[in-house]
Backbone bond lengths (Angstrom), bond angles and torsions (degrees), N, CA, C in turn:
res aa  C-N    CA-C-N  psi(-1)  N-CA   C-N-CA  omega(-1)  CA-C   N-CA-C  phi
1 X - - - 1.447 - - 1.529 109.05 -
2 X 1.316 130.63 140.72 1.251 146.72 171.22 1.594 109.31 -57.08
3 X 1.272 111.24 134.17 1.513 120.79 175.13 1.409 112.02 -79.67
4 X 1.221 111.11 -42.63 2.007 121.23 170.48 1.036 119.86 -99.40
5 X 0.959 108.75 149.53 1.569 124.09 151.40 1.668 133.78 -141.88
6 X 1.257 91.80 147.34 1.945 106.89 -171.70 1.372 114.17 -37.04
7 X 0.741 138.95 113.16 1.489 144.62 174.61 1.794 106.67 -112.70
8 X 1.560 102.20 121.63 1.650 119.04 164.78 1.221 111.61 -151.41
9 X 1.895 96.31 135.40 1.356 120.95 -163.16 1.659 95.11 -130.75
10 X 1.833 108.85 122.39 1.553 99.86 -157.39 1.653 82.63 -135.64
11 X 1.222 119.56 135.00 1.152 120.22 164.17 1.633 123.11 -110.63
12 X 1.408 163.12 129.69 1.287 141.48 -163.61 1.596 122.24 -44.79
13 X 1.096 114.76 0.90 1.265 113.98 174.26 1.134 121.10 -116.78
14 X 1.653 103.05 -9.90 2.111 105.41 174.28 1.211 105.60 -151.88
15 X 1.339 115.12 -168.14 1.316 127.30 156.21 1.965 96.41 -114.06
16 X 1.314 129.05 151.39 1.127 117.96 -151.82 1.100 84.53 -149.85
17 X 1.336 137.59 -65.91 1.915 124.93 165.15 1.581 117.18 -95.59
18 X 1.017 122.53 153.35 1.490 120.00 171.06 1.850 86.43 -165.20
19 X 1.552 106.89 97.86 1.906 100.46 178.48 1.709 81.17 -161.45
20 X 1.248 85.12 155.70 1.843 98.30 154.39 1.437 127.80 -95.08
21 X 1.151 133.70 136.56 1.222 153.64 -153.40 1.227 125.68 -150.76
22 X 1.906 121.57 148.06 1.468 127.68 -155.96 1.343 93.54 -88.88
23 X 1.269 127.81 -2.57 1.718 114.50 -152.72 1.513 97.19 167.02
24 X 1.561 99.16 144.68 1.545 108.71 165.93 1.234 119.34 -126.17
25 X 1.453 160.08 161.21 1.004 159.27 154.25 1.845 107.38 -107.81
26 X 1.435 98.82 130.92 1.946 86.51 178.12 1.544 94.20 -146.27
27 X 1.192 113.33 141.49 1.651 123.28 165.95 1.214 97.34 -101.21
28 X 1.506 99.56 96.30 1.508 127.75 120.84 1.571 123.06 -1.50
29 X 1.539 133.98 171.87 1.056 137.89 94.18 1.087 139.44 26.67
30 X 1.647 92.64 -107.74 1.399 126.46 173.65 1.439 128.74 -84.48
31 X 1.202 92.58 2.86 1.836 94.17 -174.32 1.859 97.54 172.62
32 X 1.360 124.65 179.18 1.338 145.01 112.53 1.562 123.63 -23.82
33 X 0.979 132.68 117.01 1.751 134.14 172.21 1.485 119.50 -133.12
34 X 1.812 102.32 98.78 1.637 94.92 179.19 1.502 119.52 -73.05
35 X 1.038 105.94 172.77 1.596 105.06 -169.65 1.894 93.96 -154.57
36 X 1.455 80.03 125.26 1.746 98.42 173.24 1.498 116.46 -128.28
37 X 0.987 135.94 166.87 1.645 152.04 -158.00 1.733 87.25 -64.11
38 X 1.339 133.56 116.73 1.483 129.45 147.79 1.420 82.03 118.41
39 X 0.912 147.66 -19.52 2.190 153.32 156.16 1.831 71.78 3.62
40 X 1.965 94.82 137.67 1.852 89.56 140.50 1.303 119.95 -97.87
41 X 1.136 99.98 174.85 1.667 112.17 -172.98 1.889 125.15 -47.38
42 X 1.003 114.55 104.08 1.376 97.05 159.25 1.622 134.44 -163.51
43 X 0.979 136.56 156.63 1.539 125.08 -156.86 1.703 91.43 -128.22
44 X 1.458 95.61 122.16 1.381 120.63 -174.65 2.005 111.14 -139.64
45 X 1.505 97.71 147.75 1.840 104.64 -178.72 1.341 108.54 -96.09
46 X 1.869 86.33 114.14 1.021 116.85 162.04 1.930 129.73 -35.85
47 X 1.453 117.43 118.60 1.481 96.38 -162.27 1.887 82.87 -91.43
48 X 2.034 91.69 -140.71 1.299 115.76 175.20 1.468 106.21 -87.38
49 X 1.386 132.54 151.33 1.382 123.02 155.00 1.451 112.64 162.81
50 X 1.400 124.97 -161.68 1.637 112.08 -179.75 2.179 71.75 -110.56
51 X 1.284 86.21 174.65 1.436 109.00 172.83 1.758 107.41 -131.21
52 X 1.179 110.76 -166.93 1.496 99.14 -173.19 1.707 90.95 -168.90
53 X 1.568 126.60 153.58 1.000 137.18 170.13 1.922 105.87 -147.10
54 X 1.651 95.98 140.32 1.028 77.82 156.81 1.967 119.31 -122.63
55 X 1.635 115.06 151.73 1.064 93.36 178.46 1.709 101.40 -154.06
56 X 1.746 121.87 138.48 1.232 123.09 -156.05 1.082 99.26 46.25
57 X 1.446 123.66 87.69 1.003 118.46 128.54 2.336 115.58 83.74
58 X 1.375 111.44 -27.18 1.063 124.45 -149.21 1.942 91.68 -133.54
59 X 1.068 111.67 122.90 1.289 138.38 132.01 1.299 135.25 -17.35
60 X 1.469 149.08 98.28 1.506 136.88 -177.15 1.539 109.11 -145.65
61 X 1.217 98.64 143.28 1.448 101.41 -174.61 1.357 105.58 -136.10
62 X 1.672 108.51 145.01 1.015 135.25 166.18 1.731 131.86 -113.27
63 X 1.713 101.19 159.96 1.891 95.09 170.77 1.061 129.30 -102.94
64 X 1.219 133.18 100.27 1.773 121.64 -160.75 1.250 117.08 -119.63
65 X 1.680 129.59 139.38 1.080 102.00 -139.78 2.148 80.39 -148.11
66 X 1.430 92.17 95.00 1.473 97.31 168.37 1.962 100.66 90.67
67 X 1.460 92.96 163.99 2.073 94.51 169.89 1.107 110.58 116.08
68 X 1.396 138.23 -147.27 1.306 136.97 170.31 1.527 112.51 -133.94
69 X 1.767 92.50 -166.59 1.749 95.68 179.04 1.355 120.19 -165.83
70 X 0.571 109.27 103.21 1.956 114.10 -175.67 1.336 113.06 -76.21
71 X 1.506 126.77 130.16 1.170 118.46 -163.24 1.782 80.25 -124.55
72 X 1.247 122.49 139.46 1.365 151.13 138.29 1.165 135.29 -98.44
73 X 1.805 123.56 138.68 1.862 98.20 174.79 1.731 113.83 -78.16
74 X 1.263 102.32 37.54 1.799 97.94 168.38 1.356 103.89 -142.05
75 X 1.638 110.78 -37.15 1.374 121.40 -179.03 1.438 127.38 -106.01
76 X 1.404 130.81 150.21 1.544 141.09 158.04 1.009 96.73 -119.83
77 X 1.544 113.08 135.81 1.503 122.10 160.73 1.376 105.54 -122.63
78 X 1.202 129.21 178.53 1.729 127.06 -163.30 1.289 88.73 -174.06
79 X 1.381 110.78 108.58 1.572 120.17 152.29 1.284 110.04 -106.76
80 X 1.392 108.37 120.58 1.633 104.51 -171.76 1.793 101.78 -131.28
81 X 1.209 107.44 144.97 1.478 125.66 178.90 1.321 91.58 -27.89
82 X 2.115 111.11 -76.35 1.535 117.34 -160.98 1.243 85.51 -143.34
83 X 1.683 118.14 175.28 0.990 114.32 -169.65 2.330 85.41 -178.26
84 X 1.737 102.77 156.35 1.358 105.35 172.44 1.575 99.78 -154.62
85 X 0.843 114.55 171.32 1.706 129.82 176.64 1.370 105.79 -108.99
86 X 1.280 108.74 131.35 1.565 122.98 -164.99 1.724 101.50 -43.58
87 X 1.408 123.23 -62.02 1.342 137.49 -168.93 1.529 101.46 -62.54
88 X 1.625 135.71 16.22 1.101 128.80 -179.99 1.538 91.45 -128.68
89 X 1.248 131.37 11.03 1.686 122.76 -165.46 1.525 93.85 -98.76
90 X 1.583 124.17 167.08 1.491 106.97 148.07 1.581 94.90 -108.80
91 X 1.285 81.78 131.40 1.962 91.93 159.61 1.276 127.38 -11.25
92 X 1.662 88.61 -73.80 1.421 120.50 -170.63 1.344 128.82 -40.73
93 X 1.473 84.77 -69.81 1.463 123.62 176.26 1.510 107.24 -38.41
94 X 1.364 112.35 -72.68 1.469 134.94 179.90 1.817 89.40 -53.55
95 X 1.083 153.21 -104.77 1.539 143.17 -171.90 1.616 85.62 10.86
96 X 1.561 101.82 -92.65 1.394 121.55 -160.44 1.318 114.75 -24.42
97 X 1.395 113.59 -58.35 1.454 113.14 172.95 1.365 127.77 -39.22
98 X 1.760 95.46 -63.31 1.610 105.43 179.79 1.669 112.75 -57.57
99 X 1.596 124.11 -30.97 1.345 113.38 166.24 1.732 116.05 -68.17
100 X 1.239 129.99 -25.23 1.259 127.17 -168.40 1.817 104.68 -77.98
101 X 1.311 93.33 -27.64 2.118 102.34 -171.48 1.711 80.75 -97.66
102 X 1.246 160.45 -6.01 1.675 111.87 147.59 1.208 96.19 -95.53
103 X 1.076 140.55 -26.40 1.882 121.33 -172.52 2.006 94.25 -52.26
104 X 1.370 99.58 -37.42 1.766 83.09 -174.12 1.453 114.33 -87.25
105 X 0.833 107.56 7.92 1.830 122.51 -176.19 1.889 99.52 -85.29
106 X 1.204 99.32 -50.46 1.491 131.37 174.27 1.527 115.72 -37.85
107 X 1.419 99.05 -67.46 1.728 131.33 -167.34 1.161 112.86 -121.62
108 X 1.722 102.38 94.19 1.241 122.38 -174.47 1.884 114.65 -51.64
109 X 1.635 84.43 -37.63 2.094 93.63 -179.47 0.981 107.62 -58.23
110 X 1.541 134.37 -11.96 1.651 116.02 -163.57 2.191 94.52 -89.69
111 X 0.999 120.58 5.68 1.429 134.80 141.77 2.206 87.32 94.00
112 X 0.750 114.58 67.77 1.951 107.66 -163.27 1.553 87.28 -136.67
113 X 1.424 128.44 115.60 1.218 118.31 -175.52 1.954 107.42 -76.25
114 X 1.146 121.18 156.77 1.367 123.38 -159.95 1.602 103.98 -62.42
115 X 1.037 132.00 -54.49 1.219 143.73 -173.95 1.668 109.16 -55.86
116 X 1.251 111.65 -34.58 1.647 126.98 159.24 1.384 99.74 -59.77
117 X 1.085 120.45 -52.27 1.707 99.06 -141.02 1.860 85.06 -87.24
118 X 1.530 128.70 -27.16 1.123 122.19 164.77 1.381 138.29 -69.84
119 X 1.069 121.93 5.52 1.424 152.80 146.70 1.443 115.97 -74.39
120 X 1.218 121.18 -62.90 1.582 117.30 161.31 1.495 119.29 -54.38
121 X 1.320 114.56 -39.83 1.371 106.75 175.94 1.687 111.75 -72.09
122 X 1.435 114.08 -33.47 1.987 85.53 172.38 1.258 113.05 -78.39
123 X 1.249 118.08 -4.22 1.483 111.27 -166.60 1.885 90.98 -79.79
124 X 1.035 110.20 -76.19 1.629 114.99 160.76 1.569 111.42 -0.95
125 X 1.594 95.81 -71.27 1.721 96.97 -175.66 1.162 134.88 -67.35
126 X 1.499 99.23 -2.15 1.656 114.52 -170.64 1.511 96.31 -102.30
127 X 1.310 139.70 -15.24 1.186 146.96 175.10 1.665 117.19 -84.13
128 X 1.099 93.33 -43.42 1.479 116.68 179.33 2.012 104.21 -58.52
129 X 1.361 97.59 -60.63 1.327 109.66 -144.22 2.050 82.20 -76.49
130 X 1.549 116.03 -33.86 1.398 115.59 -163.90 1.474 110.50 -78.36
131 X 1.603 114.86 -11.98 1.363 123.80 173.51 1.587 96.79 -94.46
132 X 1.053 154.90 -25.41 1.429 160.76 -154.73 1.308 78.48 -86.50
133 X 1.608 115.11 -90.57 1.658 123.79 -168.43 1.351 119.28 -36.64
134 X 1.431 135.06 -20.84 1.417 160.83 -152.19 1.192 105.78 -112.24
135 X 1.362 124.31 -62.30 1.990 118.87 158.91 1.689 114.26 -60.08
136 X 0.813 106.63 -31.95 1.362 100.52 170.29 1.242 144.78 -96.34
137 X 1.431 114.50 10.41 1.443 142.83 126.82 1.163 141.77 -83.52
138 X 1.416 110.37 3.46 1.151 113.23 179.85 2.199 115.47 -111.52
């Protein structure tokens, strides 16, 4: 059995991974789904969240936010709505966000229908948490 496998993460505006790798981590849907070399087949929707790969040896995380995913025992592919690499987020910035989407989650007057402002908030948290995991592996 193969120790790697192909990993591609394509968003409409790039190709953003194309490497081989020991392992993937992807939020699903319905859950988190690791994926190792010989995985069986299956194509599942991509939710909100950071994802994670590891490859040489090293750890990397990303924010991906919606799309799909094809699982192969050689290949992952990841078509995702949007997507960033932890070391491209600002921290900061991303905090800010995720505090501005529950204050409006909060306060109905600031006029943000709920389902909006909970959509911004995982997107937020998936940025947040994939730059967190990303400084602190590095």
């Amino acid at each position: 059995m193969p120790d790697t496998l192909a990993l591609e993460l394509v968003t409409p505006e790039r190709l953003l991974v194309q490497e081989n790798v020991e392992e993937v981590q992807i939020p699903a849907a319905d859950g988190y789904l690791g994926v190792l070399p010989g995985h069986a087949p299956l194509l599942a929707e991509l939710g909100t969240g950071y994802m994670s790969y590891m490859a040489g040896g090293r750890r990397r995380y990303l924010a991906v936010h919606g799309g799909f995913v094809e699982v192969l025992p050689d290949h992952v592919r990841v078509l995702t709505n949007a997507a960033e690499r932890a070391e491209e987020i600002d921290i900061r910035r991303a905090r800010q966000e995720l505090e501005r989407a529950q204050r409006q989650l909060v306060n109905p007057s600031l006029g943000v229908e709920p389902a909006a402002a909970l959509e911004q908030i995982s997107s937020a948290q998936a940025r947040v948490e994939a730059a967190e995991k990303g400084a602190a592996g590095s």
